[in-house]
C-alpha atoms as one frame of an Amber mdcrd trajectory, in Angstrom:
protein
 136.789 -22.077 -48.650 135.771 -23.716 -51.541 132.033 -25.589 -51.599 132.214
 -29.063 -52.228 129.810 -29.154 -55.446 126.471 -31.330 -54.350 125.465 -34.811
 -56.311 122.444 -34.612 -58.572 119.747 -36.454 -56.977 117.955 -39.351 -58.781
 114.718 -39.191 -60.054 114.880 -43.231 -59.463 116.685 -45.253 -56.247 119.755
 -47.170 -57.616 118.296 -50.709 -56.130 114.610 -51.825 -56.977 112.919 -53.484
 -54.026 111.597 -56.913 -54.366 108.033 -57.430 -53.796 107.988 -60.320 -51.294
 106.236 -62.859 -51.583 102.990 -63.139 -49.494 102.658 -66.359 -47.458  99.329
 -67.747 -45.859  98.955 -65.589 -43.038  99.455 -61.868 -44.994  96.837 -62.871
 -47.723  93.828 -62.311 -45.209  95.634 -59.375 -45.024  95.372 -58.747 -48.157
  93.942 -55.254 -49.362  90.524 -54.589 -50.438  91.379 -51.898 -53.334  94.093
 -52.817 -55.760  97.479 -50.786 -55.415 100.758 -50.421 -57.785 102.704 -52.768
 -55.082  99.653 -54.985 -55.281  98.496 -55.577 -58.712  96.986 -59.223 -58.439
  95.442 -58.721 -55.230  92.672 -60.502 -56.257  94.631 -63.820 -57.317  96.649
 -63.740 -53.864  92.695 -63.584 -52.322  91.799 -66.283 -53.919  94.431 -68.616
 -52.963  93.404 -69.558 -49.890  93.214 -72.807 -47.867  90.658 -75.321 -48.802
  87.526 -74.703 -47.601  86.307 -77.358 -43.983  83.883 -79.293 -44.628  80.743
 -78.450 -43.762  79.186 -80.447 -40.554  75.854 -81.995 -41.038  73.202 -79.896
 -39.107  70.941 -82.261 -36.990  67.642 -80.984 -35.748  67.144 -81.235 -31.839
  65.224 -83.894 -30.216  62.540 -81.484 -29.824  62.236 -80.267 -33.149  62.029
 -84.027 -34.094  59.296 -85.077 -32.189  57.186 -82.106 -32.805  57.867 -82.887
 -36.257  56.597 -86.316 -35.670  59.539 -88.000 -36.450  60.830 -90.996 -34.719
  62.630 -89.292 -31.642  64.869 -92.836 -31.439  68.513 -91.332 -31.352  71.044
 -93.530 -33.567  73.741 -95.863 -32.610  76.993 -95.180 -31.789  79.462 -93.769
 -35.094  82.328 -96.604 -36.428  85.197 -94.893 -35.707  87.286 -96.995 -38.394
  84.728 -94.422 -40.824  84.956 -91.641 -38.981  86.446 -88.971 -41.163  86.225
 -90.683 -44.599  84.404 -88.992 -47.344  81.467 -90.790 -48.084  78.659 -90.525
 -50.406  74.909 -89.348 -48.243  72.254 -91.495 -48.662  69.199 -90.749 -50.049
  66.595 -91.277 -47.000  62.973 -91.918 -47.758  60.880 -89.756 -47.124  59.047
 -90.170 -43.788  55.655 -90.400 -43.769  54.029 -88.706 -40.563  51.602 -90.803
 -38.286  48.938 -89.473 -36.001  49.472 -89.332 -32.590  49.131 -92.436 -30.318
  47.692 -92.222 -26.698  47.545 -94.799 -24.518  43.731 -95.394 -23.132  41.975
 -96.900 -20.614  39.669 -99.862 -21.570  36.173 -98.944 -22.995  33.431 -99.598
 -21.258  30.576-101.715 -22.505  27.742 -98.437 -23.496  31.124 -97.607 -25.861
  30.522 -99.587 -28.410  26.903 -98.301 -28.726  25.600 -95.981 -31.080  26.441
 -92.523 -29.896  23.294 -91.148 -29.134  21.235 -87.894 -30.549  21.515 -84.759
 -28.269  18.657 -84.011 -26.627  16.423 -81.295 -27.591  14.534 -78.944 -25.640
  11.293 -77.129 -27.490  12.274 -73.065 -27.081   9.832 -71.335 -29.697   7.629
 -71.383 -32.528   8.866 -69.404 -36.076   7.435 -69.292 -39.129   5.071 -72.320
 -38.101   7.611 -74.561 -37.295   9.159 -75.762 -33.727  12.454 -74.888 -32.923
  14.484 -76.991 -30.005  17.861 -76.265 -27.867  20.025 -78.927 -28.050  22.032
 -79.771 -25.283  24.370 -82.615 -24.071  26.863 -82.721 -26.310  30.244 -80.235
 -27.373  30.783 -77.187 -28.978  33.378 -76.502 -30.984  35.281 -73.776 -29.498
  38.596 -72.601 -27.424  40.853 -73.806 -30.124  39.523 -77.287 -30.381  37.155
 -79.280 -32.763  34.694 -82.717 -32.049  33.898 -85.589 -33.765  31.024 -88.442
 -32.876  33.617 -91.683 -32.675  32.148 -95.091 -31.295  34.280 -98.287 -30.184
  34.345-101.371 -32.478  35.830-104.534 -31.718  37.464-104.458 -35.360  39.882
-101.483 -34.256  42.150-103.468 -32.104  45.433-101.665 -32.750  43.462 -98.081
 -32.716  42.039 -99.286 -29.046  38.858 -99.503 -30.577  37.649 -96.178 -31.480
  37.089 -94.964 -34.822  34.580 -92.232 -36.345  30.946 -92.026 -36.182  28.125
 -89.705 -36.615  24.759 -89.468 -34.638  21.046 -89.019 -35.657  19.754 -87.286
 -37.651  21.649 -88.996 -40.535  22.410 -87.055 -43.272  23.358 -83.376 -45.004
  22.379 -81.088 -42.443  23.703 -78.265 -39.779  26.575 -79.746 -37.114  25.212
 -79.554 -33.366  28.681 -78.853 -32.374  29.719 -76.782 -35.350  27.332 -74.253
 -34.531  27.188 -71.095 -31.866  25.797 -72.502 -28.818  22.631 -69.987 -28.936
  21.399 -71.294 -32.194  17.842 -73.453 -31.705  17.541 -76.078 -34.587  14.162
 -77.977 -36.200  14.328 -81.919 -35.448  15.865 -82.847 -38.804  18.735 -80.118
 -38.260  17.793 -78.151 -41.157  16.425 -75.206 -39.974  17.994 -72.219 -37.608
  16.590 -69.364 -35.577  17.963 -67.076 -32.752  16.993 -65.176 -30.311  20.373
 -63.225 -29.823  22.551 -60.992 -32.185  24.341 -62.787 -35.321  25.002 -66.338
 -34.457  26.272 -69.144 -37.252  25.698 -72.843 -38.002  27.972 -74.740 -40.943
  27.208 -77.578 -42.247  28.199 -80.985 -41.740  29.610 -81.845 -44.848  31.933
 -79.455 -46.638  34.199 -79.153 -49.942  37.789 -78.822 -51.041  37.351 -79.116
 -54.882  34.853 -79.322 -58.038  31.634 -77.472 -58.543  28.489 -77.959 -55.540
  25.739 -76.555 -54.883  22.801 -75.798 -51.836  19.690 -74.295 -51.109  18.094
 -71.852 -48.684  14.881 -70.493 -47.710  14.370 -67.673 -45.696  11.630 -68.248
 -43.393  11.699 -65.275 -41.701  13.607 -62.203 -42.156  12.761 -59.241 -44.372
   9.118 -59.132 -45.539   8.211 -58.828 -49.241   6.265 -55.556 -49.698   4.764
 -57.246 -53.238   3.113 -59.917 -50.992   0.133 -59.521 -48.367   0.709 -60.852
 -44.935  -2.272 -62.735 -43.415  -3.732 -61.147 -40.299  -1.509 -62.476 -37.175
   0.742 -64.343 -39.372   3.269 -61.567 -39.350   3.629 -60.536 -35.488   6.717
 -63.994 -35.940   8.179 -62.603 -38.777  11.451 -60.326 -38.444  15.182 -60.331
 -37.679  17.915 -61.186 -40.547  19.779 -63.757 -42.354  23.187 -64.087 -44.143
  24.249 -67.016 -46.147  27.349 -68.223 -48.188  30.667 -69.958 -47.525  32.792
 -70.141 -44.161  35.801 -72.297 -43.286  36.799 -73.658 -40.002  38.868 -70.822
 -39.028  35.656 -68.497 -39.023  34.113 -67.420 -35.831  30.394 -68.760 -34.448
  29.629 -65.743 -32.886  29.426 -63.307 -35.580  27.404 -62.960 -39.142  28.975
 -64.630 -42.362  30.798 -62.336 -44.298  32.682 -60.341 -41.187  36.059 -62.006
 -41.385  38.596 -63.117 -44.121  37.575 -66.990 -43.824  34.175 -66.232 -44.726
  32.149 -64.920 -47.905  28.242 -64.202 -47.030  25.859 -62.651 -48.959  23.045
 -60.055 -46.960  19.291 -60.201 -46.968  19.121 -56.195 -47.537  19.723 -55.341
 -50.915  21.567 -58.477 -51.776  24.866 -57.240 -50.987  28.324 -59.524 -51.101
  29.875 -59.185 -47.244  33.725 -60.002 -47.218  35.892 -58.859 -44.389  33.114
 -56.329 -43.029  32.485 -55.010 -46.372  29.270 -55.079 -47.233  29.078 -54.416
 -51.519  26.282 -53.944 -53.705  26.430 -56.849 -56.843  22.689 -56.673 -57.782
  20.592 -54.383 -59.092  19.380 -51.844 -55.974  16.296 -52.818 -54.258  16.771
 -56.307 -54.797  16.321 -58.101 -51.568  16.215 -61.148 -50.149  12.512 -61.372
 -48.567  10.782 -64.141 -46.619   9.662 -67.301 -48.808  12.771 -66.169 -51.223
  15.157 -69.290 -52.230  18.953 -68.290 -52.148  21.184 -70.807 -54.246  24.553
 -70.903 -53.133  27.078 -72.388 -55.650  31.270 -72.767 -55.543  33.764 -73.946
 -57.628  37.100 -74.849 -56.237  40.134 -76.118 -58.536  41.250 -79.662 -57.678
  43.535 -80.628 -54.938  46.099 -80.986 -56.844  46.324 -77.622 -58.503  45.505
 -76.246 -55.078  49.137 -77.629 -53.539  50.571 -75.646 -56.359  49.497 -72.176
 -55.075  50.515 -72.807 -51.435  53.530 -75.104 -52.242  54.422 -72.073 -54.437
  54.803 -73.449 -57.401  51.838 -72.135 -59.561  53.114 -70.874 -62.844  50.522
 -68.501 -64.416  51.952 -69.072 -67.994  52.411 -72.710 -67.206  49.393 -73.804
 -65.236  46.294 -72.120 -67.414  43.906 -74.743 -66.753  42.695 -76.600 -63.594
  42.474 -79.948 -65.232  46.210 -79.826 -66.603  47.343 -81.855 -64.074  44.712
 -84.872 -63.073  45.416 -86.007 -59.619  47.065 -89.890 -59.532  45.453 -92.019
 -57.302  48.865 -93.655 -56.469  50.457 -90.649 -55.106  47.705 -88.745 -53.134
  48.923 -87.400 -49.893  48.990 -88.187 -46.732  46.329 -87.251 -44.090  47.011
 -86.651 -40.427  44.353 -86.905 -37.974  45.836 -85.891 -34.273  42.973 -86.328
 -32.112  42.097 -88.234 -28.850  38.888 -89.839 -27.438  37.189 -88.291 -25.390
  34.246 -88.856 -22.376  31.431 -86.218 -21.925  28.072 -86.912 -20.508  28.464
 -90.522 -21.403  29.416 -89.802 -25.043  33.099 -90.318 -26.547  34.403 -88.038
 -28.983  37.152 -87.292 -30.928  39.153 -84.149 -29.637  41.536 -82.475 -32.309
  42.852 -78.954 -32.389  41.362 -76.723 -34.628  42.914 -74.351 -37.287  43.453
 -70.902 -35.688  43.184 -67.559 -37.471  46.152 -66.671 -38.149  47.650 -62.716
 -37.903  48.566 -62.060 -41.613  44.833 -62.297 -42.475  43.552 -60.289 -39.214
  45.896 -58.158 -40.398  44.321 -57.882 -44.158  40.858 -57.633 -42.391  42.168
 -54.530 -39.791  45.253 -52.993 -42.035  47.725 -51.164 -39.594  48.298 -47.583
 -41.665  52.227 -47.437 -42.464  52.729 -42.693 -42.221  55.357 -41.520 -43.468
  55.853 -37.696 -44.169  55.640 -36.085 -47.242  58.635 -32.884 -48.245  55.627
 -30.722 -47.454  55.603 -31.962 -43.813  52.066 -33.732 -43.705  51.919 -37.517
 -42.987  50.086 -39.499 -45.600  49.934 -43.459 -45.703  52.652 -45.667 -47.361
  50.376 -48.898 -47.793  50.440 -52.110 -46.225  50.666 -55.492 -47.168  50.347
 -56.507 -51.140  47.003 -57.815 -52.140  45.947 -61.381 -52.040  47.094 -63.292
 -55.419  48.192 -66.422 -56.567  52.085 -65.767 -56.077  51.790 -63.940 -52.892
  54.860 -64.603 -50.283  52.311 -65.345 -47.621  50.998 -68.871 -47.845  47.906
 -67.586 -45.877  47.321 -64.727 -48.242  47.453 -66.933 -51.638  44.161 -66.918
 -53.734  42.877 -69.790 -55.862  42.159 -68.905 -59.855  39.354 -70.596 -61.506
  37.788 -70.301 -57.945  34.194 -68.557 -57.567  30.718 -68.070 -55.639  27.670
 -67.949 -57.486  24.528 -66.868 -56.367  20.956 -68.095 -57.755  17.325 -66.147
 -56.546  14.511 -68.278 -56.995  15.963 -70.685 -59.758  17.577 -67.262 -61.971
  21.121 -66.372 -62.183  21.477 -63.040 -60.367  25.289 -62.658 -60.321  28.976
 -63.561 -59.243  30.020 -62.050 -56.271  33.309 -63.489 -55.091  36.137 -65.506
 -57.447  39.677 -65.905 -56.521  38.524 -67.442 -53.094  41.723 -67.431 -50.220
  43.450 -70.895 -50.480  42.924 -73.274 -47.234  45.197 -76.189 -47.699  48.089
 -76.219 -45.216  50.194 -74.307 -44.994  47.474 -71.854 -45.274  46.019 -73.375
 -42.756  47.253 -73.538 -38.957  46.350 -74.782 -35.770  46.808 -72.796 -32.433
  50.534 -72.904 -31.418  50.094 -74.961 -28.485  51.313 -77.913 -26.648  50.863
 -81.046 -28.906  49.900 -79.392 -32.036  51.736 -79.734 -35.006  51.725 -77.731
 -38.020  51.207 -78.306 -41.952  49.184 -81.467 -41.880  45.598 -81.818 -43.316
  42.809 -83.712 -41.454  40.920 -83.964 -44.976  38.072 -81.998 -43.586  39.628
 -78.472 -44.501  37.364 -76.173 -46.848  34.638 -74.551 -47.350  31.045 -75.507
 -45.634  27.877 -73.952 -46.188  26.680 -71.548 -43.420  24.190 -69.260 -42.316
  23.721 -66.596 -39.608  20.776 -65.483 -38.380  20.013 -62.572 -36.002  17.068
 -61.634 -33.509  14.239 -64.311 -34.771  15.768 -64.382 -38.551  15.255 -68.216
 -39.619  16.460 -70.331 -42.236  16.104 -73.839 -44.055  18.701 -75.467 -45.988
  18.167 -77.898 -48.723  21.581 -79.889 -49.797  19.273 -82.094 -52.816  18.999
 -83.787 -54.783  15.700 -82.416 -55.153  15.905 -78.551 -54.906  13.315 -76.489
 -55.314  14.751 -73.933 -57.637  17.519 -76.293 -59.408  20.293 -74.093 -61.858
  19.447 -74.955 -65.195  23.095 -77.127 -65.847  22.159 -78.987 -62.825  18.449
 -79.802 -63.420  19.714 -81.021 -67.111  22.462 -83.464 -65.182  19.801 -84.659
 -62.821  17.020 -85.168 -65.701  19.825 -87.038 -67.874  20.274 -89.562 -64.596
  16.402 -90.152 -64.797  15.958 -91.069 -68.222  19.033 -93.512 -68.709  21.315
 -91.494 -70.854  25.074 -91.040 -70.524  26.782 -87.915 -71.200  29.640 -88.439
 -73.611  32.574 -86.601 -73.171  33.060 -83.471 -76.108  29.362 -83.310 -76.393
  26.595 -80.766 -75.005  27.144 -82.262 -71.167  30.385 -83.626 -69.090  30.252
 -87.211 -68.325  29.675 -88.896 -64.986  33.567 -89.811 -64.383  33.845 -92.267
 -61.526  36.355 -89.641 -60.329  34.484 -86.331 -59.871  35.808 -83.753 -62.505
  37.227 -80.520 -60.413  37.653 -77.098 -61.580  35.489 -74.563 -64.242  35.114
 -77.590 -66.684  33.093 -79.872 -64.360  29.556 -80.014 -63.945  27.577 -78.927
 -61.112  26.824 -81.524 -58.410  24.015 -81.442 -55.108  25.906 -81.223 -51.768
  24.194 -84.502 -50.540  26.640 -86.473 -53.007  29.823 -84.904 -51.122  28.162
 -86.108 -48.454  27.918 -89.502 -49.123  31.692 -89.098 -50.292  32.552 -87.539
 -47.215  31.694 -90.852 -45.381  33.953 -93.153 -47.497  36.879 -91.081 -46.968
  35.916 -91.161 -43.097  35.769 -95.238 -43.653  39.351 -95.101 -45.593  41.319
 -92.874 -42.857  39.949 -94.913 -40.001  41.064 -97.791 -41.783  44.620 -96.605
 -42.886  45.072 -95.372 -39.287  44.378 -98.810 -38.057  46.762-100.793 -40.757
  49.558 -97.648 -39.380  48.986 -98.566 -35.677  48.958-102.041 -36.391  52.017
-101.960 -38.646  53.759-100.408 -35.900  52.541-102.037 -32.781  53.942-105.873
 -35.218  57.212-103.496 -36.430  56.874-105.558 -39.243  58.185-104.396 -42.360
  56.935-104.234 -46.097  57.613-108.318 -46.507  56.087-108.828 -43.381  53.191
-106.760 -43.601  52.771-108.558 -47.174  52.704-112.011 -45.658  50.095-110.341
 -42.987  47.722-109.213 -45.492  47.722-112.526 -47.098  46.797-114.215 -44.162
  44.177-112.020 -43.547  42.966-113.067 -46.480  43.505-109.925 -48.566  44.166
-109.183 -52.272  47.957-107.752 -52.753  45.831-104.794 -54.169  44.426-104.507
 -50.988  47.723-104.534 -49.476  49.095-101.866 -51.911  46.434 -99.922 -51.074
  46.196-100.017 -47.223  49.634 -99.681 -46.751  50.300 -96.094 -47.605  48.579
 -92.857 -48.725  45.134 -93.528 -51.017  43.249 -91.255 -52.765  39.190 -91.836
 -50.902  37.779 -91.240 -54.110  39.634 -94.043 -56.483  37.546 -97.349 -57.987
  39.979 -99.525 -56.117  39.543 -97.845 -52.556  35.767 -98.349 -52.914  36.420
-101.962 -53.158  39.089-102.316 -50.044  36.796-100.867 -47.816  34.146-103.369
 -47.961  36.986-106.148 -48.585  37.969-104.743 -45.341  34.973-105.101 -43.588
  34.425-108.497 -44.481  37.334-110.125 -43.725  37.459-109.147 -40.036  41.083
-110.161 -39.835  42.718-106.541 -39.241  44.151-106.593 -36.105  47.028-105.158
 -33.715  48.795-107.306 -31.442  51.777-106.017 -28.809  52.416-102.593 -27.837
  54.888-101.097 -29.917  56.288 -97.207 -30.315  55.893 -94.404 -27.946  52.206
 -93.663 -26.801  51.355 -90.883 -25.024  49.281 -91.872 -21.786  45.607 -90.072
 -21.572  42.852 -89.997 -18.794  39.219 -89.910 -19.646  37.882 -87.734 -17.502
  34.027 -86.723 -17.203  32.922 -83.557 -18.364
């Protein structure tokens, strides 16, 4: 039987198939690697349906009012708009208000001075009496206290605004201060009986150059100087001076945590974090009847917002004075707090910044092991450095920023610079009910403090007249005596009626911050009355116009109360005492949502 001879097979099919056309749903199938049936994969990918639109994201009612932003929700939508494309309006920015509680009435010994705590004679040191004083606060457990006093004037802030308490002037805070610590009558002088205890200052800094004074009066003796027979048996114990901000503990020496840079009495050494550093020449301590001169330089506000804003430039911003601040847009301070009754005294209660666990962190590094190709563990690191540009807020430094130290009137050395910025956010309060972060108070920085331990004693001396005066500050201070005005590109920096800040200023005595320190307390208590009173009228800006004039104010005065002023500006100077004389600011109605508060004793 003869085979039937067999086609040749085709190397190619005799009909082509079509490559279909994909439709909506088989492009998000399409394939993630090009293929020869797929050649413009990535064109059928990108023809896709138009993207939704995006919803608005609203914050909760919680976030809002912990924000403190006007928890008020809004009306109902127009549905006729609902669904149109419509251009977002630009809202002003809100400006943040302090905290409004609703009081019971003062009573009558309110709107008396507060009066001095009362002081109980302990011991003798260094032939000089040293008291315990008692009825009044500590600051402590997460909160901070301020004297306040009623006054008639402060209608619409129910009468309370800030005050202070004898002795007036620069000295060491009663309340800012480890409750073991036994002060002289005039609050300048410290002594303990216990382990490292610490008093700061009343008055402290947050830009320019200032400096202080302290004596040892007892502490390390000086083996180049005879002691008198019996006048050594009270001599002893330690002392440690420098710089400390809020955050830093009352119960231990200056120096032993991040918010603090002290300087020891053996040897001289710099103490930062626990780490005590020799800076001097060896054998060079600090001995009784030895004057320690303390001086800082912080850059100006201004430039500070830039490091914790993050926005410092290092080839950009090379100087601290690049960018003066502008009186018209300084920023706006927050004061939460609520009076307060203890022992027939008011204060002000406000929370206090917390240490926070990036710089406890810094102080106590946790050691990162890993293991090595030989099989032994040896430690990756931790955390970058403090600097400028650091991610951390809390761990940003300041340039131009420094501590100098002065023995006896000479220049002995530089022991800290690129000091840890404070300025929110580097700067937090305890995460707790009611507290609200990134706002400044205006008394964030750096005061002066000292530690003593077991019968070490101390006196401070904030000037003008200091004993051992740095030589660019006793040339200011002799200038001011004789008449003469600096000019500006000569040998000396003018007196600006704006402090200078940064390296270029001059030096200046702590006692004029403090005198500063009490007009900006004037101005906030002000503003905060012109807020409350703005809100209890909800008047708006023509309203609260035609209110100023009838209260017989300037319209300068108006621009000026009615949103955020710079304390230290020629104009503010003049409001406050236009202020005071008119008697005319005051709150009528109850307006906004206040938060209802018992005064309770003790």
């Amino acid at each position: 039987m003869a085979e039937t001879p067999s086609r040749p097979r085709s190397s190619t099919p005799t009909v082509i198939p079509q490559k279909r056309p994909m439709n909506i749903e088989d492009e998000q199938h399409a394939p993630a690697v090009s293929s020869p049936l797929n050649p413009d994969f990535a064109a059928a990918r990108a023809r896709k349906q138009p993207a939704r639109e995006q919803r608005e994201k609203k914050e909760s009612l919680k976030k809002r009012e912990a924000k403190g932003v006007d928890s008020a929700r809004g009306g109902t939508p127009d549905v006729a708009s609902h669904g149109k494309k419509s251009k977002k309006k630009v809202d002003a920015p809100v400006v943040l208000s302090p905290t409004r509680y609703k009081l019971p009435a003062p009573r009558e010994t309110d709107f008396d001075p507060p009066g001095a705590p009362i002081f109980t004679p302990i011991l003798t040191k260094a032939g000089r009496q040293f008291y315990e004083c008692t009825e009044h606060v500590f600051n402590r457990k997460g909160y901070r206290y301020i004297h306040c006093i009623c006054d008639p004037m402060f209608t619409a802030s129910q009468y309370h605004r800030q005050s202070d308490t004898e002795p007036y002037g620069p000295r060491f805070s009663f309340e800012d201060a480890s409750s073991h610590i036994l002060f002289d009558l005039p609050g300048r002088s410290i002594t303990t009986e216990k382990g490292f205890r610490m008093a700061r200052a009343n008055v402290g800094v947050r830009e320019g150059r200032w400096y202080w004074e302290c004596k040892i009066l007892s502490g390390v003796r000086n083996p180049d100087h005879a002691v008198a027979e019996g006048a050594g048996q009270d001599i002893g114990g330690h002392v440690r001076l420098g710089w400390a901000r809020r955050e830093a503990s009352l119960d231990t020496p200056v120096g032993f945590d991040a918010y603090s840079y002290g300087i020891r009495d053996v040897a001289g050494q710099k103490v930062h974090m626990s780490r005590p550093k020799d800076f001097m020449p060896l054998n060079s301590d600090f001995c009784v009847g030895d004057v320690v001169g303390m001086e800082i330089t912080l850059p100006s506000l201004s430039f500070h917002r830039k490091i914790v804003e993050g926005t410092y430039n290092k080839a950009v911003d090379v100087s601290d004075d690049i960018d003066p601040p502008n009186p018209a847009e300084a920023p706006n301070i927050v004061r939460d707090r609520v009076p307060i009754r203890y022992k027939n005294h008011i204060y002000f209660e406000q929370f206090e910044y917390h240490p926070t666990k990036e710089l406890e962190d810094l102080m106590n590094p946790v050691p990162v092991l890993t293991s090595t190709s030989s099989g032994s563990l040896v430690n990756a690191g931790g955390a970058a450095s403090p600097s400028p540009n650091h991610s951390s807020p809390t761990l940003r430094t300041l340039p131009f920023s420094s501590i100098k130290v002065y023995k006896n009137g000479e220049y002995v050395g530089e022991p800290f610079t690129q000091l840890l910025a404070f300025l929110p956010p580097a700067s937090k309060p305890l995460n707790q009910v009611g507290s609200r972060d990134g706002l400044d108070d205006a008394m964030l920085g750096y005061f002066p403090a000292i530690s003593v331990f077991r019968g070490g004693a101390a006196e401070v001396n904030f000037g003008p007249d200091f004993w051992f005066p740095p030589p660019d500050l006793a040339n200011s201070m002799a200038n001011k005596q004789d008449g003469d005005v600096d000019m500006i590109g000569g040998d000396h920096v003018a007196e600006p009626s704006q402090p200078l800040s940064g390296h270029k200023s001059h030096v200046r005595p702590l006692s004029d911050r403090f005198n500063e320190q009490i007009v900006e307390d004037i101005v906030y208590d002000i503003v905060d009355e012109v807020d409350f009173w703005a809100q209890d009228t909800d008047y708006g800006e023509k309203e609260s116009s035609e209110a100023m004039k009838k209260a017989n104010l300037s319209d300068k005065t108006s621009a000026v109360l009615m949103g955020p002023v710079d304390p230290e500006a020629e104009e503010v100077r003049a409001v406050v005492q236009e202020v005071v004389d008119s008697g005319r600011m005051v709150g009528i109605g109850a307006g906004g949502e206040i938060k209802e508060v018992v005064q309770e004793e003790e």
